[in-house]
C-alpha positions as a Markdown table, in Angstrom:
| # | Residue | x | y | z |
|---|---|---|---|---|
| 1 | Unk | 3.2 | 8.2 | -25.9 |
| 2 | Unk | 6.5 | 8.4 | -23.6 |
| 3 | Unk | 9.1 | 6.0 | -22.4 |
| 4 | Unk | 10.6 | 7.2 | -19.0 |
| 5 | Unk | 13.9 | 5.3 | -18.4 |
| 6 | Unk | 14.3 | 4.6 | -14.8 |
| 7 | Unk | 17.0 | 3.1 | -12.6 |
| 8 | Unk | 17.8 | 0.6 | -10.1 |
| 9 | Unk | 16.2 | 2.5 | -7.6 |
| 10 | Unk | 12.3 | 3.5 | -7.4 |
| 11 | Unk | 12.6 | 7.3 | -8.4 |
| 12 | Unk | 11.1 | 9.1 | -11.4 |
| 13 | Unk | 12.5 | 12.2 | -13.5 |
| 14 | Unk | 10.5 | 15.1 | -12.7 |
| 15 | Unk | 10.0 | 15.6 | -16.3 |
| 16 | Unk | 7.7 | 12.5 | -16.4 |
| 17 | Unk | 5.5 | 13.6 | -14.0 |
| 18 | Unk | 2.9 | 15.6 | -16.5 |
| 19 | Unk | 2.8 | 12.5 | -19.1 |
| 20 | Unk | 2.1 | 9.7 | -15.9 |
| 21 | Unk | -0.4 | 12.6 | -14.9 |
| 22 | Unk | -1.9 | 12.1 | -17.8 |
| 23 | Unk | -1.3 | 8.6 | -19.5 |
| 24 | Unk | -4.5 | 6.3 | -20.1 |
| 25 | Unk | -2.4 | 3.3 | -19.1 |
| 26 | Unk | 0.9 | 2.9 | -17.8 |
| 27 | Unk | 3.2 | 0.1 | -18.5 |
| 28 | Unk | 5.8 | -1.6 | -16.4 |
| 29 | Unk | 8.9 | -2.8 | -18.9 |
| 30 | Unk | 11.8 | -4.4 | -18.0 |
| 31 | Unk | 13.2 | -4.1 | -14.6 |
| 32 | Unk | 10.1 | -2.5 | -13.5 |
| 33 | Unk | 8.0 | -3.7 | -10.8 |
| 34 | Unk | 4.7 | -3.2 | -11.4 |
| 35 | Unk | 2.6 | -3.6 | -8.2 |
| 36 | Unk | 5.1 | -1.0 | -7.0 |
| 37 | Unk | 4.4 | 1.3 | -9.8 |
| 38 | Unk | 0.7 | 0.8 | -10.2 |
| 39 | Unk | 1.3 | 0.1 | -13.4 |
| 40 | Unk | 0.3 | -2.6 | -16.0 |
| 41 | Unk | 2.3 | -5.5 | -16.4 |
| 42 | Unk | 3.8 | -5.1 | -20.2 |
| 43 | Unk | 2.9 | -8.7 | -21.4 |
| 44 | Unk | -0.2 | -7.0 | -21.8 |
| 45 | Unk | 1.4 | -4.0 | -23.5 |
| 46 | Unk | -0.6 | -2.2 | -26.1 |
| 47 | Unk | 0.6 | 0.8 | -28.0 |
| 48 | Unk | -1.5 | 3.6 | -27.9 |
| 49 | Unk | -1.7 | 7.8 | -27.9 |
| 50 | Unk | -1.7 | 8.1 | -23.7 |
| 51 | Unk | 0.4 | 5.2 | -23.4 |
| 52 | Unk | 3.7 | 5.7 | -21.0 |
| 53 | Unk | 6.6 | 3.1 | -20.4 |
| 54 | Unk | 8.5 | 2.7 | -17.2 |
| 55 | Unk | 11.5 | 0.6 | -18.4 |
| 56 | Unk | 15.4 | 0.0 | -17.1 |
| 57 | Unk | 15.7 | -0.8 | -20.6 |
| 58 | Unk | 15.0 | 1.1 | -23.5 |
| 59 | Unk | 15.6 | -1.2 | -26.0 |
| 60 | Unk | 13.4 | -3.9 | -25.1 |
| 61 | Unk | 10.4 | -4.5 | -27.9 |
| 62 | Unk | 7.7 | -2.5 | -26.3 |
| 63 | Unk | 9.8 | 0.5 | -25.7 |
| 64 | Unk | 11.4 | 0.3 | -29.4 |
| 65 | Unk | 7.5 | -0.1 | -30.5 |
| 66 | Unk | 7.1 | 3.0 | -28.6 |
| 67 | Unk | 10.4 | 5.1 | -30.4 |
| 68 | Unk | 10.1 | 4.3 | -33.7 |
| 69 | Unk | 6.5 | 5.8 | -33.3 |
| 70 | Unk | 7.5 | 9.2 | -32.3 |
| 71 | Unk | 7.4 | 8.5 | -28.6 |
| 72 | Unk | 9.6 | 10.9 | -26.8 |
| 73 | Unk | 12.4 | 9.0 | -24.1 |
| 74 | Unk | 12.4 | 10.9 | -20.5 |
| 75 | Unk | 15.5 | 9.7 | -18.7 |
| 76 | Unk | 17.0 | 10.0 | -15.0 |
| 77 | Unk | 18.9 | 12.6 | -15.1 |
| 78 | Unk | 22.0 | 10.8 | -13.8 |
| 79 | Unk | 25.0 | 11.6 | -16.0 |
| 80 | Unk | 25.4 | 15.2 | -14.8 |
| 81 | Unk | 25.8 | 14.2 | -10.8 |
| 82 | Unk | 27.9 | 11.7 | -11.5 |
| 83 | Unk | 29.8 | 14.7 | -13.4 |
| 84 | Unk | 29.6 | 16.7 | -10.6 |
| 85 | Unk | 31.0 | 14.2 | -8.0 |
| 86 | Unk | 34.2 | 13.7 | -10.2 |
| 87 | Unk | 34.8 | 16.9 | -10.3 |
| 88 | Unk | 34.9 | 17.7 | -6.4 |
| 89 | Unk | 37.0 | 14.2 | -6.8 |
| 90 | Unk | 39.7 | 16.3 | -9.5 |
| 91 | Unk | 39.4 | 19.0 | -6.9 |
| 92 | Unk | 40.6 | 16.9 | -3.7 |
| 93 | Unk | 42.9 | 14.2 | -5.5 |
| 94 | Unk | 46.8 | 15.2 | -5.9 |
| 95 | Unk | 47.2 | 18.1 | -8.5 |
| 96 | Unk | 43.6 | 19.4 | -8.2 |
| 97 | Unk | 43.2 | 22.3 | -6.1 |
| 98 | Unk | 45.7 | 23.4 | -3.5 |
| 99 | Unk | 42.6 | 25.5 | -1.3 |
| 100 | Unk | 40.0 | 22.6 | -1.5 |
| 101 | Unk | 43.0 | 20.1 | -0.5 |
| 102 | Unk | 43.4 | 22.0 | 2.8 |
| 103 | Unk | 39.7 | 21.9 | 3.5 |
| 104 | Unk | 38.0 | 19.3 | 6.4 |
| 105 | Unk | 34.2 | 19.7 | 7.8 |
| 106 | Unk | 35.1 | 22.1 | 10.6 |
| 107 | Unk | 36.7 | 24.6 | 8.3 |
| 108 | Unk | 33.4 | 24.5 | 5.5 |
| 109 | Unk | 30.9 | 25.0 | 8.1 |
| 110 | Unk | 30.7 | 28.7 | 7.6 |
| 111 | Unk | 29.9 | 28.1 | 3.7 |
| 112 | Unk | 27.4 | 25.6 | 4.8 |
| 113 | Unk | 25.2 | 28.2 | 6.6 |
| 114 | Unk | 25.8 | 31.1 | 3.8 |
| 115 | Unk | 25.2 | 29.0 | 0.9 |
| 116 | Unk | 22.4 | 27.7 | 3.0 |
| 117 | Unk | 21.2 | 31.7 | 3.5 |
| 118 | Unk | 21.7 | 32.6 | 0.3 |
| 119 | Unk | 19.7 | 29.8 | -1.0 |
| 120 | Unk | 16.7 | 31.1 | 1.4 |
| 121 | Unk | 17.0 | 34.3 | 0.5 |
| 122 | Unk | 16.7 | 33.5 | -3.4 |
| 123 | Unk | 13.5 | 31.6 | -2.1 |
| 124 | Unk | 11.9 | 34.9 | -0.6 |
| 125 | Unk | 13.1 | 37.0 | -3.3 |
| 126 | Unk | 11.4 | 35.0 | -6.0 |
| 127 | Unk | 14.7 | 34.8 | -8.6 |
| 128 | Unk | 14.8 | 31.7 | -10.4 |
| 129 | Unk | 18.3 | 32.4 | -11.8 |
| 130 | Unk | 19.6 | 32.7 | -8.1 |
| 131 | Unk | 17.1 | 29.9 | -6.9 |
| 132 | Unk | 19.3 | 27.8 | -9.4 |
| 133 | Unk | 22.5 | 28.7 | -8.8 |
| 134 | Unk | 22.8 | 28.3 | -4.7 |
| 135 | Unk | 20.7 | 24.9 | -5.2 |
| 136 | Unk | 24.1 | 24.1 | -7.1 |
| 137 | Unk | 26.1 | 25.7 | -4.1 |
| 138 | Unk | 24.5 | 23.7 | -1.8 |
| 139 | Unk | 24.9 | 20.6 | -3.4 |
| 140 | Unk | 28.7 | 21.5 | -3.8 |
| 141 | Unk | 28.5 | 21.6 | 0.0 |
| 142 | Unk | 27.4 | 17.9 | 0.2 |
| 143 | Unk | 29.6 | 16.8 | -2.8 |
| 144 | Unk | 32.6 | 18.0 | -0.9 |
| 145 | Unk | 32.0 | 16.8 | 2.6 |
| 146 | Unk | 30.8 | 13.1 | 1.5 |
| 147 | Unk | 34.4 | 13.7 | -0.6 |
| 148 | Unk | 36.4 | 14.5 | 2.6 |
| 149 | Unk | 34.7 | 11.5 | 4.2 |
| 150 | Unk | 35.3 | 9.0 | 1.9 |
| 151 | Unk | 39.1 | 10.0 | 3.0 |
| 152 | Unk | 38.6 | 9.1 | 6.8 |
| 153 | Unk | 40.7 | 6.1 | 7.0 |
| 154 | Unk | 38.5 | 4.2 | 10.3 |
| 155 | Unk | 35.0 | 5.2 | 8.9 |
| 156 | Unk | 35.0 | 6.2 | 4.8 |
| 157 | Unk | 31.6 | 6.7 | 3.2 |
| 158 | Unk | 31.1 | 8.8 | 0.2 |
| 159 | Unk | 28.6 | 10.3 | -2.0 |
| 160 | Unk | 27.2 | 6.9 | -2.9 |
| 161 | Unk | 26.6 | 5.9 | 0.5 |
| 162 | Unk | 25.2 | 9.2 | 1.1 |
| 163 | Unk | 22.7 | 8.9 | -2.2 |
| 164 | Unk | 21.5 | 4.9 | -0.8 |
| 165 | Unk | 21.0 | 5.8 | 3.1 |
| 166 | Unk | 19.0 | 9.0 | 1.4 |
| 167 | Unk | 17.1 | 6.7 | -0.8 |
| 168 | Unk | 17.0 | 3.8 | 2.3 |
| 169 | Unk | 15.2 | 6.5 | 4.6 |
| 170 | Unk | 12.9 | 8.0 | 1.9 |
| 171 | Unk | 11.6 | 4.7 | 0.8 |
| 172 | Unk | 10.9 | 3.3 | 4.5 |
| 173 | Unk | 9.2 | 6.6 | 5.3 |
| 174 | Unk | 6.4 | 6.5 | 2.6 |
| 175 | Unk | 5.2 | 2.7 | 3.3 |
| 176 | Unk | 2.0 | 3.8 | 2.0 |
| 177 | Unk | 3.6 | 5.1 | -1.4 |
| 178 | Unk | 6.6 | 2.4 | -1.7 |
| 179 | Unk | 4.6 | -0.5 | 0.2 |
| 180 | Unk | 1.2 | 0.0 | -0.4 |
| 181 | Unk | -1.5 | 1.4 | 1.6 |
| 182 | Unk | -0.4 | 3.0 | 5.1 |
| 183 | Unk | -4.0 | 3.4 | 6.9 |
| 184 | Unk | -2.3 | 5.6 | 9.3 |
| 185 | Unk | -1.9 | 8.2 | 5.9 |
| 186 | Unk | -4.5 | 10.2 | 4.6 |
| 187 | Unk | -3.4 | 13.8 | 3.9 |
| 188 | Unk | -0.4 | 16.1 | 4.1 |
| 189 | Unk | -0.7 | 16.5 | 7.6 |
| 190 | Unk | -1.0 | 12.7 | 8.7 |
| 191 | Unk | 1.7 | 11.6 | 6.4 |
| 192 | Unk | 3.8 | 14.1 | 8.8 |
| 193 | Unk | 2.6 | 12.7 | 11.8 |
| 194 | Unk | 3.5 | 9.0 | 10.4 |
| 195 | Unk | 7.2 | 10.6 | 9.3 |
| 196 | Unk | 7.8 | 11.5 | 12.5 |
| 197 | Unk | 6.2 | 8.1 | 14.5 |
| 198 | Unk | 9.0 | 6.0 | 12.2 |
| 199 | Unk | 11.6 | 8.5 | 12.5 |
| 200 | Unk | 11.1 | 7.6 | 16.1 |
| 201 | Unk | 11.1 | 4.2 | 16.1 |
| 202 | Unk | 14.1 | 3.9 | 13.3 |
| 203 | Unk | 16.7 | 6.2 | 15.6 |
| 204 | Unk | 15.7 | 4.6 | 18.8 |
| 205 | Unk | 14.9 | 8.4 | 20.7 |
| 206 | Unk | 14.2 | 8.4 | 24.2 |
| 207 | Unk | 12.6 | 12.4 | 24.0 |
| 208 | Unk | 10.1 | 13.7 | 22.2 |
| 209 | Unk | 13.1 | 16.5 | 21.7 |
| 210 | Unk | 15.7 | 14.1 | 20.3 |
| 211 | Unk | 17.2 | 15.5 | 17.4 |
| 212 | Unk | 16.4 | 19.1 | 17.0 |
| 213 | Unk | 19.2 | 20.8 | 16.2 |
| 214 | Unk | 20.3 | 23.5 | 19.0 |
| 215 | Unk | 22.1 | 25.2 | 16.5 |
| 216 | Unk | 19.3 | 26.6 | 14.5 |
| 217 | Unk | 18.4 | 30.0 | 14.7 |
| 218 | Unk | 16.9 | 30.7 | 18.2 |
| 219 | Unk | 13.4 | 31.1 | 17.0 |
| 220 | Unk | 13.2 | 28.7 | 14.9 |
| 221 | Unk | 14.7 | 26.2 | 17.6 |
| 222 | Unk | 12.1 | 27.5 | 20.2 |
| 223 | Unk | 9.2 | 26.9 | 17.4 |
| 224 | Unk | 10.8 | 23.9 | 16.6 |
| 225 | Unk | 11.1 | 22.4 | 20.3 |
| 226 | Unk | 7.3 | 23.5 | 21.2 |
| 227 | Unk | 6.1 | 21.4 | 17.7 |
| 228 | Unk | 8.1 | 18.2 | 19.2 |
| 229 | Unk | 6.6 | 18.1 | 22.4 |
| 230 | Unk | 3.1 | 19.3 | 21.4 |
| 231 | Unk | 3.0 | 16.3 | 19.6 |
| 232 | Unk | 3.9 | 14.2 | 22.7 |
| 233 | Unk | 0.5 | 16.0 | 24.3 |
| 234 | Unk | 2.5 | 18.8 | 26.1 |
| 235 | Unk | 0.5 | 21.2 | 28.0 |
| 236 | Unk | 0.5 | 24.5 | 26.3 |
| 237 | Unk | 0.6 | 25.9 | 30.4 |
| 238 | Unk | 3.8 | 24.7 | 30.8 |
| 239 | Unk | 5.6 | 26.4 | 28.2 |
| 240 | Unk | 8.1 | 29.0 | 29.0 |
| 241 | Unk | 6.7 | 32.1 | 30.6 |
| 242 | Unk | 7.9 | 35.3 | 31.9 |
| 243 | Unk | 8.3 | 39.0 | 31.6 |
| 244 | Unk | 11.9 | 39.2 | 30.4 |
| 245 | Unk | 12.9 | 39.5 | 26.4 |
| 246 | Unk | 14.1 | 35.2 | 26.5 |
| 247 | Unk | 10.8 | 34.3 | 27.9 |
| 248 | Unk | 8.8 | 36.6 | 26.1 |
| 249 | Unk | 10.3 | 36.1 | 22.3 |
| 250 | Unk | 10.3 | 31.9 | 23.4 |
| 251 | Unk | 6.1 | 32.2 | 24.0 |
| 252 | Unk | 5.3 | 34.3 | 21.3 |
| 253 | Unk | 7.2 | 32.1 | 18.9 |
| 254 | Unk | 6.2 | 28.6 | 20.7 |
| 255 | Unk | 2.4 | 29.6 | 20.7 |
| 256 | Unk | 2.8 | 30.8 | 16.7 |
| 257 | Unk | 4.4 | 27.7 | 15.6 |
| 258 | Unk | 1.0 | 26.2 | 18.1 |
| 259 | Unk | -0.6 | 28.2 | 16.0 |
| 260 | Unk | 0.2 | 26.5 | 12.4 |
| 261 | Unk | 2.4 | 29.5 | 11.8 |
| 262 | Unk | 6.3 | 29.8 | 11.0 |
| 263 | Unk | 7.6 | 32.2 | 13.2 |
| 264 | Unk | 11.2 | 32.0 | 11.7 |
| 265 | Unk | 9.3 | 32.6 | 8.3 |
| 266 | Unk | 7.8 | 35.5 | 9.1 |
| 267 | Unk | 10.0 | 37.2 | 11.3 |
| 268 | Unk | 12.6 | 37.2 | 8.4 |
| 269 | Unk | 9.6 | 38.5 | 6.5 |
| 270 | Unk | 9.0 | 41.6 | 8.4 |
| 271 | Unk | 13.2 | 41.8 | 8.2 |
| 272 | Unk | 13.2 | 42.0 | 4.7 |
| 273 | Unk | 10.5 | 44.4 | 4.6 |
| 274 | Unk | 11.7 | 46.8 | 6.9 |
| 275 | Unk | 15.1 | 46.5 | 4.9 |
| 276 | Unk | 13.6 | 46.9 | 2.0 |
| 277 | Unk | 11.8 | 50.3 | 3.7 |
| 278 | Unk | 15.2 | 51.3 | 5.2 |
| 279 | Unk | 17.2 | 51.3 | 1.4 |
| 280 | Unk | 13.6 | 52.9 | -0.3 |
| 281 | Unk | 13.7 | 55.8 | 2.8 |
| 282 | Unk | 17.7 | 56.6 | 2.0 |
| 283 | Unk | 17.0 | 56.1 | -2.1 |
| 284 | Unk | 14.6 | 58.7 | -1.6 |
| 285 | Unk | 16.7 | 61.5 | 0.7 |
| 286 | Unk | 19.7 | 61.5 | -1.6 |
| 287 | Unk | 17.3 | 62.1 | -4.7 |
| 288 | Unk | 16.2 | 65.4 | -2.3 |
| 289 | Unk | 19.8 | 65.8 | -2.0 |
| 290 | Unk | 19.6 | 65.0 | 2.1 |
| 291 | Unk | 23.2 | 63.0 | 2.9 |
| 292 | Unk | 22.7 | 62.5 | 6.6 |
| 293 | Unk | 19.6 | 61.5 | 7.8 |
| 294 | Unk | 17.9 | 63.2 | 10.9 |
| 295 | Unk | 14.9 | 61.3 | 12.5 |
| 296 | Unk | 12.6 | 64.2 | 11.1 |
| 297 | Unk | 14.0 | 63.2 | 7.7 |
| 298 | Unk | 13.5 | 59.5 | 8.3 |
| 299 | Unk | 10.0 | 59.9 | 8.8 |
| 300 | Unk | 9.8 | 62.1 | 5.8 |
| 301 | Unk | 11.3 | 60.3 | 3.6 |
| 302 | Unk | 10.2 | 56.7 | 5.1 |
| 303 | Unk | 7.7 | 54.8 | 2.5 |
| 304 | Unk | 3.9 | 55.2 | 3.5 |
C-alpha cells in the first residue's frame, strides 16, 4: 500500500515509480484525474496490500484509510526547490552577495559551459557523488539566470515561468502519454520522430536546420546538422565532401551520426582514454625514476 501526493501539475516523484510498477490497482483521490492517470476512480476505492493512491490531498478518507494502516506517503519533492530559488533570491536582493549582484547572462556564460563539462565528465567517469553535485551546479545556473530575468524591467519572467513553459512543452509533446493514444508512437525511436514533427509545428520553422545551436562543439553540430536534414530525406551524396581536414572531420562525423552513432560521444571517449594512457605512461617513468620523457621512453613506458 502507498499514497503518492502529487501536485497541480501531472508529474510523479521518482520514488513512486517502483510501487505504480507494481500496484494491483491504482487509485485516483482527490484532485486526481483519473483517465489521465489510468487509474481507478476512488469511489470505487478498496484498501488492499498492492493498493497505491494518487491524491492532492492526503487527508481525504481513502488516503487516511491507507495511513493509519501502515501505508508509507511518497510526496513531490517540492519544498527543497522552492528552498533553492530563495536562496539565489537572498543572493541577488540588497544585502545578499556583492559578486552575484554584479552578475547578468553574458558574464555567467562561461560557468554555464563548465558546470555543463563537468557535469559530462562526472557522467563518463561513473562518480555518483560528482554526478550529484554538478546536477546541483547546473541547476544553480538556471536558478540564477531565470533570477536575473525576473529583474528585466520590459520582459520579467522567473523561475516559475520557466518551471510552467517546461511543463507546457513536456505535456504537449507526449499526447500519447498526457492525451491518450498517439498512433504516430510506438517505440523510443518514433516518439523522437513525433517530438521533433510538433517541435516543428509549435515554433513555426521554415528549415529542417532551425534551431540547432551553432555554438555546440563542431562535431557535435556537424552530427547534429546531418541528423536534421536526414530526417527531411536529405541525400547522403550531397553531404560535405572533400580532401581537406573541415571536409574530411564534417563526413566522418555526419555519416557516424547516419550511422546511429554519437560521434561527439566517442570522440571524447578515445580523449579520455588517451589521457588516461598519457598520465599512466608518465606515472610509470617517474616510478623508473625517468623525469623527461624521450619518445623511446614514451613507447616504453606507454600502457600496452
Amino acid at each position: 500500500m502507498t499514497v503518492v501526493v502529487v501536485g497541480s501539475t501531472p508529474v510523479l516523484p521518482a520514488a513512486a515509480l517502483p510501487a505504480l510498477r507494481s500496484a494491483a490497482v491504482v487509485y485516483a483521490g482527490e484532485g486526481v484525474e483519473a483517465a489521465l492517470w489510468s487509474a481507478e476512480p476512488v469511489a470505487g476505492f478498496s484498501a488492499g496490500p498492492s493498493v497505491v493512491l494518487l491524491t492532492t490531498n492526503p487527508d481525504e478518507p481513502a488516503a487516511r484509510e491507507l495511513i493509519s494502516a501502515g501505508a508509507p506517503v511518497i510526496r513531490t519533492p517540492a519544498v527543497p526547490l522552492l528552498d533553492a530559488a530563495a536562496v539565489m533570491d537572498r543572493l541577488r536582493s540588497p544585502g545578499g552577495c556583492p559578486w552575484d549582484a554584479e552578475q547578468d547572462h553574458k558574464s555567467l556564460r562561461q560557468y554555464l559551459v563548465e558546470e555543463t563539462y563537468e557535469l559530462l565528465e562526472a557522467i563518463e567517469d561513473g562518480d555518483r557523488a560528482a554526478l550529484r553535485e554538478e546536477l546541483g551546479d547546473v541547476l544553480l545556473q538556471v536558478l540564477f539566470h531565470a533570477r536575473i530575468a525576473a529583474e528585466d524591467a520590459q520582459e520579467p519572467f522567473g523561475i516559475d515561468e520557466v518551471a510552467g513553459d517546461l511543463v507546457a512543452k513536456l505535456v504537449g509533446r507526449h499526447p500519447h502519454v498526457f492525451s491518450g493514444h498517439d498512433p504516430a508512437v510506438h517505440d523510443a525511436t518514433s516518439q523522437q520522430h513525433r517530438w521533433e514533427e510538433l517541435k516543428q509545428v509549435e515554433k513555426q520553422r521554415e528549415s529542417s536546420v532551425d534551431g540547432v545551436a551553432a555554438g555546440q562543439p563542431a562535431v557535435a553540430l556537424a552530427a547534429k546538422l546531418a541528423q536534421r536534414v536526414a530526417r527531411a530525406g536529405f541525400p547522403v551524396d550531397l553531404l560535405p565532401e572533400g580532401d581537406d581536414t573541415g571536409m574530411t572531420l564534417f563526413a566522418v562525423a555526419a555519416l557516424a551520426k547516419l550511422a546511429g552513432e554519437d560521434p561527439e560521444t566517442e570522440l571524447r571517449a578515445v580523449a579520455r582514454r588517451f589521457e588516461a594512457n598519457v598520465r599512466a605512461a608518465e606515472r610509470s617513468a617517474r616510478a623508473a625514476g625517468v623525469t623527461a620523457l624521450t619518445a623511446a621512453d614514451w613507447r616504453a613506458h606507454w600502457p600496452a
